[in-house]
Structures are given as C-alpha cells and as structure tokens.
C-alpha positions in Angstrom: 126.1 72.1 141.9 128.2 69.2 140.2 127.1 65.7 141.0 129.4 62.9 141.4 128.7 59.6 139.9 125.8 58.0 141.9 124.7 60.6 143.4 121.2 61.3 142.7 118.4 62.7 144.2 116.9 60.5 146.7 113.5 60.7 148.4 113.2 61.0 152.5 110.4 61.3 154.6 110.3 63.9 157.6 109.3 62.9 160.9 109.1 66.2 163.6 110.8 65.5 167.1 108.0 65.5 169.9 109.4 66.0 173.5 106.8 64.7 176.6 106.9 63.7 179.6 106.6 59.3 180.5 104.8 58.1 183.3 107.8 58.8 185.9 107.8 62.4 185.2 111.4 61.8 183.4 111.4 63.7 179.4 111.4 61.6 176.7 111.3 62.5 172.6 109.7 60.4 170.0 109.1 61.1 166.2 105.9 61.8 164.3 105.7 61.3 161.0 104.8 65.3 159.1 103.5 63.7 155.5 106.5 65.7 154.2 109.1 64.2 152.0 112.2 66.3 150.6 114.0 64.8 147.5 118.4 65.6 148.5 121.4 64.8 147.5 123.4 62.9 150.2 127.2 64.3 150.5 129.4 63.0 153.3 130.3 66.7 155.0 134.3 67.6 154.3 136.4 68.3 157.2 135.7 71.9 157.2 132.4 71.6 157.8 132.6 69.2 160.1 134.8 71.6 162.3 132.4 74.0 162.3 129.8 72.7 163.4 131.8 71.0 166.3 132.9 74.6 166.9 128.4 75.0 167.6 128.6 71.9 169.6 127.1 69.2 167.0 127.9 66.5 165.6 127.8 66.2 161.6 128.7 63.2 159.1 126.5 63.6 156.2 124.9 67.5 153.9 122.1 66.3 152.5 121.0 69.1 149.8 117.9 70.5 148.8 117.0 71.4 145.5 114.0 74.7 145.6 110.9 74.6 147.2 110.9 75.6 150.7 113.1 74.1 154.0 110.6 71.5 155.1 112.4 69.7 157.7 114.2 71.7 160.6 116.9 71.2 163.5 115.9 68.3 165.8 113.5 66.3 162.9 114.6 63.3 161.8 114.6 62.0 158.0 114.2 58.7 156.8 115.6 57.2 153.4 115.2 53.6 153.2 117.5 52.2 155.9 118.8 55.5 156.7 118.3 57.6 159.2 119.8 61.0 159.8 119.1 63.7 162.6 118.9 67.4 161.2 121.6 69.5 163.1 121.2 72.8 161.4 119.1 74.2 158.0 121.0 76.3 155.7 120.0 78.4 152.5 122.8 79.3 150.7 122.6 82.4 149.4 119.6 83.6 150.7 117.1 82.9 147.8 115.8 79.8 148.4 117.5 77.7 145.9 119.0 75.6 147.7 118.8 74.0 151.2 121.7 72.4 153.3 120.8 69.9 156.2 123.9 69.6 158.0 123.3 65.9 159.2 124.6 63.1 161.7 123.7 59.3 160.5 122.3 57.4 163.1 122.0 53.7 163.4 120.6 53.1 166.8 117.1 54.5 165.7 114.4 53.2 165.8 
C-alpha cells in the first residue's frame, strides 16, 4: 500500500447498530458503543468502486483501510473519528489472509 501525503493512520471508535422497537411499535436503530477502536487509513473510494457498490444497492464515498489484526467493525456499525462519522457498507479482506481490511464507507453528517 503507498500512502499519499497526509494520509496517516487515524484512530476510530466502533459503535454496533441496535435495531428496537419505540413506544409506538414503529422500528428504530440506535448505536452502542463496542470498546473497539480500529486504526485506517481514510481514502475517498475511486469511481470504480463506487459503481460497484451502487451495482449492490449502497452508497459509498470514503475506503477506510485496515492494517492486520482482525475485521472489528461490520456492515451496519458505525465509526467515529473525531468529527467524522462514516456508516460501514461492506467489509472486505483482500486477499484472503487477513492483512488487510477494506470498509467500503458512506460519510455521514446528519448523525448524531
């Protein structure tokens, strides 16, 4: 992997997406925080990327990458890096070995 000028690892925390029910019966998802943090490398996703995963039916603006350890955040949790906030569309491991992980990402900023 070649990094570009400022791009550096960067430290976000994991929150797991936790669908209930409100007091209307109606579904509604919150986040709870998992005590996980991953340290990735955020890349804005190039256009071919970006097609594909329209071509799955989601929405992605941002790869943040992985470097080793183990895939701790899957599709549907959020992650948090400061004042950004990005919802985990799909989990990849490039490869197959586990050197790597890909979270395909869409930045949100209506969040709370």
């Amino acid at each position: 992997m070649y990094l570009r000028p400022r791009q550096i690892f960067e430290r976000f925390l994991v929150e797991e997406k936790i669908n209930r029910l409100d007091a209307r019966g109606g579904q509604c998802s919150e986040y709870k925080p998992t005590g996980e943090a991953v340290f990735c490398v955020v890349t804005r996703a190039d256009p071919t990327e970006i097609e594909k995963m329209k071509s799955l039916h989601h929405d992605v603006s941002h790869v943040l990458v992985q470097r080793g350890g183990r895939a701790k955040a899957k599709v549907g949790d959020r992650l948090i890096g400061g004042e950004r906030k990005f919802l985990v569309q799909a989990v990849d491991n490039p490869g197959g070995i586990g050197q790597w992980y890909a979270y395909f990402c869409n930045e949100r900023f209506d969040l709370n």
